[in-house]
C-alpha positions in Angstrom: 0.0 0.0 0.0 1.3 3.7 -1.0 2.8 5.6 2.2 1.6 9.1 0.8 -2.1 7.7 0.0 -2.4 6.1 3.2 -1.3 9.1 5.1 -3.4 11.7 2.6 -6.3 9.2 3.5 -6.2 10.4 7.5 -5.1 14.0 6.5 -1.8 13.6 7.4 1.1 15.2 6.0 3.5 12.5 4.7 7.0 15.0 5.8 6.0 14.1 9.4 6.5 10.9 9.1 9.3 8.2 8.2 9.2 6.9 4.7 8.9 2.9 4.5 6.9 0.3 3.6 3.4 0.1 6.1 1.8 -3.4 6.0 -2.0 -3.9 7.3 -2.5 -5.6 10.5 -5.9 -7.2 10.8 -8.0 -6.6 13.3 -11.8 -6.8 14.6 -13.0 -4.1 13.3 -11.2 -3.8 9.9 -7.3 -3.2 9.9 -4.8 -1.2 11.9 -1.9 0.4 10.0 1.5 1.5 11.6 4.1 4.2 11.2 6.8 6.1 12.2 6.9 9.7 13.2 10.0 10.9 11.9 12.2 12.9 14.4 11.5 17.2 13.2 12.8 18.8 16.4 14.8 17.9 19.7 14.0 21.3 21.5 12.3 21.4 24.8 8.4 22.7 23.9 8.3 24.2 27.9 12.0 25.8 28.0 13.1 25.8 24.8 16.1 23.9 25.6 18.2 21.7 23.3 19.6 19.4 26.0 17.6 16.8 25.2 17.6 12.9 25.3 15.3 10.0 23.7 13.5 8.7 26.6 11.6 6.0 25.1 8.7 5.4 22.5 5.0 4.8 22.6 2.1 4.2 20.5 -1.0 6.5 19.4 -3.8 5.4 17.7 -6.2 7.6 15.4 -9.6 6.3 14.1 -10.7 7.3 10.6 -14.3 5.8 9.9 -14.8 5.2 6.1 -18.8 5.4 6.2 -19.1 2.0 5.2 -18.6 0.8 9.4 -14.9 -1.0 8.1 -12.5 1.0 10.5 -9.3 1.8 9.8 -6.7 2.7 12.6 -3.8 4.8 11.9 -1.2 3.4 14.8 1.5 6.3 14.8 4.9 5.2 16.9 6.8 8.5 18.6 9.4 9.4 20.3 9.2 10.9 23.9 11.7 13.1 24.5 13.0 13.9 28.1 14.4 18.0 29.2 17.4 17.5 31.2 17.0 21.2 32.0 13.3 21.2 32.9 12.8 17.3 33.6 9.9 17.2 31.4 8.8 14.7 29.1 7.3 15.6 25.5 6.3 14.4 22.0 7.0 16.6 19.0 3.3 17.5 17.2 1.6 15.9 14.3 0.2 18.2 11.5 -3.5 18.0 11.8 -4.0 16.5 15.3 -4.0 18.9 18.2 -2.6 17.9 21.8 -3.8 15.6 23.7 -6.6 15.2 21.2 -7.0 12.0 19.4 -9.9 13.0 17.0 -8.4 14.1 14.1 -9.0 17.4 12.0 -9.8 15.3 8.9 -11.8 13.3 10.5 -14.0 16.7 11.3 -14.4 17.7 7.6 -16.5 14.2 7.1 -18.0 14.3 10.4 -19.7 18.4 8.9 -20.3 16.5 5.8 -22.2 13.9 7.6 -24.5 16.4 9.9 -25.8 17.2 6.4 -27.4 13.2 6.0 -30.3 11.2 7.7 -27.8 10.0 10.3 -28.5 9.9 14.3 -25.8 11.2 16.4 -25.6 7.8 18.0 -24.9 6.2 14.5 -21.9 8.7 14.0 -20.5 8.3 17.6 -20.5 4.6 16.5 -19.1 5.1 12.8 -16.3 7.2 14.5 -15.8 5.0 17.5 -16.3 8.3 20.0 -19.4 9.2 22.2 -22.6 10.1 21.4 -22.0 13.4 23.8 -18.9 13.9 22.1 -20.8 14.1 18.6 -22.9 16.8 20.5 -20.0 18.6 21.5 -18.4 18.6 17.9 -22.0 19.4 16.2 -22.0 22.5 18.1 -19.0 23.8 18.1 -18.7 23.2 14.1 -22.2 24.2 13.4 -22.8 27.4 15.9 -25.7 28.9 14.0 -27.8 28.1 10.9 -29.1 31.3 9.4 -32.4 31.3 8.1 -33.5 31.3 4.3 -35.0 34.2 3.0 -38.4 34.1 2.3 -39.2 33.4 -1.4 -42.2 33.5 -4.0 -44.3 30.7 -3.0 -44.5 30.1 0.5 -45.6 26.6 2.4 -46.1 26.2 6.1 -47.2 23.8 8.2 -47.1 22.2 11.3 -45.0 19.0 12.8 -45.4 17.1 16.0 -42.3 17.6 18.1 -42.4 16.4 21.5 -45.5 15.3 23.8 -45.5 17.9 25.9 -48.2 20.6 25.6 -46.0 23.8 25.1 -43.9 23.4 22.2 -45.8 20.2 20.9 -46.1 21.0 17.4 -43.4 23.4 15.6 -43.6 25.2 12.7 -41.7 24.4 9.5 -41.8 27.3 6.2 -40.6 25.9 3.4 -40.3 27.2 -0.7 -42.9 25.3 -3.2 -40.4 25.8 -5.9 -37.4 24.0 -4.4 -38.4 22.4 -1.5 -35.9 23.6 0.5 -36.8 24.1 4.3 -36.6 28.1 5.1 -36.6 27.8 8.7 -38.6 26.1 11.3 -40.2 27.9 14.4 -40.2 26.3 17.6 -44.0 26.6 17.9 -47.3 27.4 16.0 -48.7 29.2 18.9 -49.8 32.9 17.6 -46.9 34.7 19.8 -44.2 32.6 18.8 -45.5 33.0 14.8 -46.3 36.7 15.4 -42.8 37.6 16.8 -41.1 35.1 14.3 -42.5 37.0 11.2 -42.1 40.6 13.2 -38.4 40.2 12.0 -38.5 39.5 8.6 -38.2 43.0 7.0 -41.3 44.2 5.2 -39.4 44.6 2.0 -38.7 40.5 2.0 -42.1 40.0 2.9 -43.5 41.7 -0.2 -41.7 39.1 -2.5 -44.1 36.3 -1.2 -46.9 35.8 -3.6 -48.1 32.8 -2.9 -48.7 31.6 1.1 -49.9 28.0 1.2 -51.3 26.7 4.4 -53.8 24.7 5.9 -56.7 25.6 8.3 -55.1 27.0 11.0 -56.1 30.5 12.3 -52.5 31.6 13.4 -51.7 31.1 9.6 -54.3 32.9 8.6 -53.6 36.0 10.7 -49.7 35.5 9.7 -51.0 35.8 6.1 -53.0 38.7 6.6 -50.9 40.9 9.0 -47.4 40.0 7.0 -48.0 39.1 3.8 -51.5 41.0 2.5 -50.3 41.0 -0.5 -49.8 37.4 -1.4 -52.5 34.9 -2.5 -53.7 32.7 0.4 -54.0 29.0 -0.6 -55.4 26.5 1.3 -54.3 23.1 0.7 -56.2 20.5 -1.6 -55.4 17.7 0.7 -57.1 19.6 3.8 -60.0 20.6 1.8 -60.8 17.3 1.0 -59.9 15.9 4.2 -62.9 17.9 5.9 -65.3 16.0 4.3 -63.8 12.4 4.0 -63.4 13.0 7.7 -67.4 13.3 7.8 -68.0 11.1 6.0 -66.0 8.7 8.0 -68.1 9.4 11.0 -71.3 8.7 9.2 -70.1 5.7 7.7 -69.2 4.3 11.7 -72.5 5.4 12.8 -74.4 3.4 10.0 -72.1 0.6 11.0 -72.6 0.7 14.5 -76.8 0.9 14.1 -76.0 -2.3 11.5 -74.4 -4.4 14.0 -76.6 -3.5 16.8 -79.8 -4.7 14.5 -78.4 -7.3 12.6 -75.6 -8.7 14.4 -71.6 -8.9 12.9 -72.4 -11.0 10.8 -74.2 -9.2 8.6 -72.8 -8.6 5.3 -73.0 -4.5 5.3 -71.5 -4.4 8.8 -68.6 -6.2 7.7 -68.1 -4.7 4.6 -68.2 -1.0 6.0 -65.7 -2.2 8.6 -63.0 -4.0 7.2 -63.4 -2.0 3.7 -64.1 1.3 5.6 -61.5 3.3 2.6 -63.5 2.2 -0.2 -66.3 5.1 1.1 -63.4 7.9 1.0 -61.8 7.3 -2.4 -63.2 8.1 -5.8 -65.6 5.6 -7.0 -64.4 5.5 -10.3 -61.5 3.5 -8.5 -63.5 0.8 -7.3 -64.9 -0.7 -10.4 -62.3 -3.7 -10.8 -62.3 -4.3 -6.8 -63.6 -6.9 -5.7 -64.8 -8.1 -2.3 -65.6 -11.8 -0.7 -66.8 -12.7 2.7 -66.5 -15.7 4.1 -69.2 -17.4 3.3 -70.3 -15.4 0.2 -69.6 -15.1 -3.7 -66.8 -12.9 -5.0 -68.9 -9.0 -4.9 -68.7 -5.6 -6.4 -66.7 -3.3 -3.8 -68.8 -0.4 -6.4 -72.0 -1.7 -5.8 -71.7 -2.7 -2.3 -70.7 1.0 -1.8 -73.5 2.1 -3.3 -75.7 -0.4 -1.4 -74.5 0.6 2.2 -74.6 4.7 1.6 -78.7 4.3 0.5 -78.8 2.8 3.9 -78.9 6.3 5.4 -79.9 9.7 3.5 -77.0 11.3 5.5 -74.5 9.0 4.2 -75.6 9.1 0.7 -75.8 13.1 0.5 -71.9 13.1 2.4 -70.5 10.4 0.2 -72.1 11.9 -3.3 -70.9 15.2 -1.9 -67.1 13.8 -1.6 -67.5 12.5 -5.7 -68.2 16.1 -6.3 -65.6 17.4 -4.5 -62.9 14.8 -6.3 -64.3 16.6 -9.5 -62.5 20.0 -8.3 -60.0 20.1 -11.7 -62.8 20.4 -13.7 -62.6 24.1 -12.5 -60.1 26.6 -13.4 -61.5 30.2 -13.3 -61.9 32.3 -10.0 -65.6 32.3 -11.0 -66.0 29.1 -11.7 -64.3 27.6 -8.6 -66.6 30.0 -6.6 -70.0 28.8 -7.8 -68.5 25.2 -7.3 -67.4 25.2 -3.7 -70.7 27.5 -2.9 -72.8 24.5 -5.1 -71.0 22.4 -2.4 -72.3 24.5 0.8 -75.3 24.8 0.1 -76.0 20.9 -0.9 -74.5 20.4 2.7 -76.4 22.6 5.0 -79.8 21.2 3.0 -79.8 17.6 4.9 -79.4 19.5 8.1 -76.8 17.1 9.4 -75.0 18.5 11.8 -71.8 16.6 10.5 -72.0 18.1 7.6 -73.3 21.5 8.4 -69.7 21.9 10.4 -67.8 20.5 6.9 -70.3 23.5 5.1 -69.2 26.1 7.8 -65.7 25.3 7.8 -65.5 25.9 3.7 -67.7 28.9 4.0 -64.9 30.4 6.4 -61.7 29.3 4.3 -64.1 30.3 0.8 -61.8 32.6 -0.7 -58.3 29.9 0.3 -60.4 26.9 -0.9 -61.4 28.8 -4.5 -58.0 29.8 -5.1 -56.8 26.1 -4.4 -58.6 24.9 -7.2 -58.1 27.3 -10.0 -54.3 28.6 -9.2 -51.7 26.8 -11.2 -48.3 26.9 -10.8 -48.1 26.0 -14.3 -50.5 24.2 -16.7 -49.6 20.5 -15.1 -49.4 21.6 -11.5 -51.7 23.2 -9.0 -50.4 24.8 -5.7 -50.3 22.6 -2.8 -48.5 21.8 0.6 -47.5 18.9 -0.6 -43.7 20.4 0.0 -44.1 21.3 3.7 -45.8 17.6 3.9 -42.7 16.3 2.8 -40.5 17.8 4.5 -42.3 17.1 7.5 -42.0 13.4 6.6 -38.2 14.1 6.8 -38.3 15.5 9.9 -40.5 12.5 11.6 -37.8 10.3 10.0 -35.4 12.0 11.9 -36.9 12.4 15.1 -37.6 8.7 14.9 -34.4 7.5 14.3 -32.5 10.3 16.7 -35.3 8.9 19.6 -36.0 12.8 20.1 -34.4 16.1 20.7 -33.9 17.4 23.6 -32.7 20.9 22.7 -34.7 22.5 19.9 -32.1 24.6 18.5 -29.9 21.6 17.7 -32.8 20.1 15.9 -33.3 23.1 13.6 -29.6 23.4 12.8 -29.7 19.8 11.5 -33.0 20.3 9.8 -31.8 23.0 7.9 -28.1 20.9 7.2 -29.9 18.2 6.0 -32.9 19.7 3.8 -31.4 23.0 2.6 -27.5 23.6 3.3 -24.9 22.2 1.5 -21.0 21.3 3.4 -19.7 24.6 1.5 -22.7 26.7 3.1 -22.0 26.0 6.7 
């Protein structure tokens, strides 16, 4: 094996060391490899004094993980020095290794690079064969502050569960529809956290946003209004339609309860509207090629059964048919258009006088002007605006929080967030 490439490999500098031939030594955990400092100096580090003699020689080892969990172990041999003068004892120093510090300065350059990947703390302390607390201690000293991103065109935000506690439970992540990148993330959704987050941001950044995506959350709403009045407020598709699947949910466990209470479990819709309860919240134009067989029946039409089970209950049937409609929201594409839709919509729901979905009819009356501009804004011709971004991101950030067995200091969380989904090894 090359002497320079080896020591190039741990970030070593191959004039500190004696030139010959280095042989592997196998080992547990991958392979050790031995040198010789070579001999720079003989003057005393504490007095400065020449009158020096070799005492004796000792062994140092320095880890270098490779990523793939195959150590390699740099063994250097040096020679300890004795003062006559002072009566001290001392090694000369190696180039990239500072005293009395066995984690190496190369070894810090891939331990930044790795902050920026989906990799716990405890997976790195293992990788590089240090502590877990140690990890912490390098994260923070190399990584002292994240700045946040500016605020850009099209802006998402949403929410993420953090921790289980009730102040700080769910933070707040902004992040750009274009990119994806994660902007920042606020350690809470409460309105005075939001309120003095967005207090910072100088007015003339805030008037580049455009487009402010969001859910239905009223501290977004009055975030939208107070800071950016100027953009276009979108509510998300996903929690438009999730208002009414969610109703229709509930009816559909009501009809199955009064089913099994008159009939018994075994009937055939009680069954079917409990172990096939997603075939009611889809669109039914998926359902004509599924199939469904109960034990003891024929092979049945999952479409027709639907149908069956929803004219079981006028409630049901005017939810369900409602939902349909609502999957039909593409169809629309002009501010007009997507106005007399979603007011179509209302009004069909307060007429049963359900009080299920009465609160679905309120709820879009409310979020009107969000909900029209959610169907007929386009980001382009193929793409409509969503938070399908910020829902992404958040998956990332439940990953991580999984595998790290949660944070306990918020700011260390953000800084990896933002290493991980937006900053880049040359931006720290």
């Amino acid at each position: 094996m090359d002497f320079n490439t080896i020591l190039k490999c741990f970030g070593f500098e191959p004039e500190d060391f004696v030139d010959e031939p280095v042989c592997p030594i196998e080992a547990d955990f991958g392979y050790i490899l031995e040198v010789k400092q070579k001999i720079t100096s003989r003057v005393c580090p504490n007095c400065g004094s020449v009158s020096v003699v070799i005492k004796d020689h000792r062994f140092v080892e320095y880890n270098l993980s490779n990523h793939s969990n195959d150590f390699k172990t740099l063994r250097v041999k040096k020679t300890r020095f004795y003062c006559k003068d002072c009566h001290k004892s001392f090694t000369n120093p190696i180039n990239g290794i500072k005293p009395k510090n066995k984690f190496i300065e190369h070894n810090k350059n891939l331990l930044l690079n790795d902050f920026t990947k989906m990799i716990s703390f405890s997976e790195l302390s293992k990788s590089y064969k240090v502590s877990s607390m140690r990890i912490i201690q390098l994260f923070d000293s190399l990584v002292p502050y994240v700045p946040r991103r500016r605020m850009t065109k099209e802006l998402c935000i949403d929410e993420v569960k953090f921790k289980d506690n009730s102040d700080g439970k769910y933070i707040c992540i902004i992040s750009d529809f274009k990119t994806g990148d994660c902007l920042d993330v606020i350690s809470n959704r409460r309105m005075e956290y939001l309120d003095d987050y967005f207090s910072k941001i100088p007015p003339g950044e805030a008037k580049t946003v455009k487009v402010f995506i969001s859910d239905m959350y009223d501290g977004y709403a009055t975030i939208k209004r107070k800071y950016f009045s100027s953009a276009i407020h979108i509510i998300d598709l996903f929690h438009i339609i999730r208002q009414l699947s969610s109703a229709v949910n509930r009816l559909r466990t009501r009809v199955m309860n009064l089913r099994k209470q008159k009939f018994g479990e075994d009937d055939l819709y009680y069954k079917f509207m409990k172990n096939k309860w997603e075939n009611f919240l889809c669109n039914k134009f998926k359902l004509y090629n599924k199939t469904y067989t109960p034990k003891g029946h024929e092979e049945l039409s999952c479409f027709d059964l639907v149908q069956e089970c929803i004219s079981l209950d006028m409630d049901l049937w005017d939810g369900y048919n409602m939902l349909q409609e609502l999957f039909r929201y593409h169809y629309y594409s002009s501010f007009e258009e997507g106005k007399n839709f979603i007011e179509r919509v209302i009004n069909k729901l307060r007429a049963g006088a359900n009080e299920i979905l009465c609160d679905v009819a309120n709820t879009y009356e409310k979020w009107k002007i969000g909900i029209i501009n959610a169907f007929t804004t386009r980001y382009d011709r193929n793409r409509r605006y969503t938070n399908g971004v910020a829902e992404g991101n958040n998956n990332t950030i439940t990953s991580l929080i999984k595998i790290a067995y949660g944070f306990g200091s918020f700011e260390r969380f953000r800084k990896r967030i933002l290493l991980i989904k937006t900053y880049k090894k040359a931006d720290v």
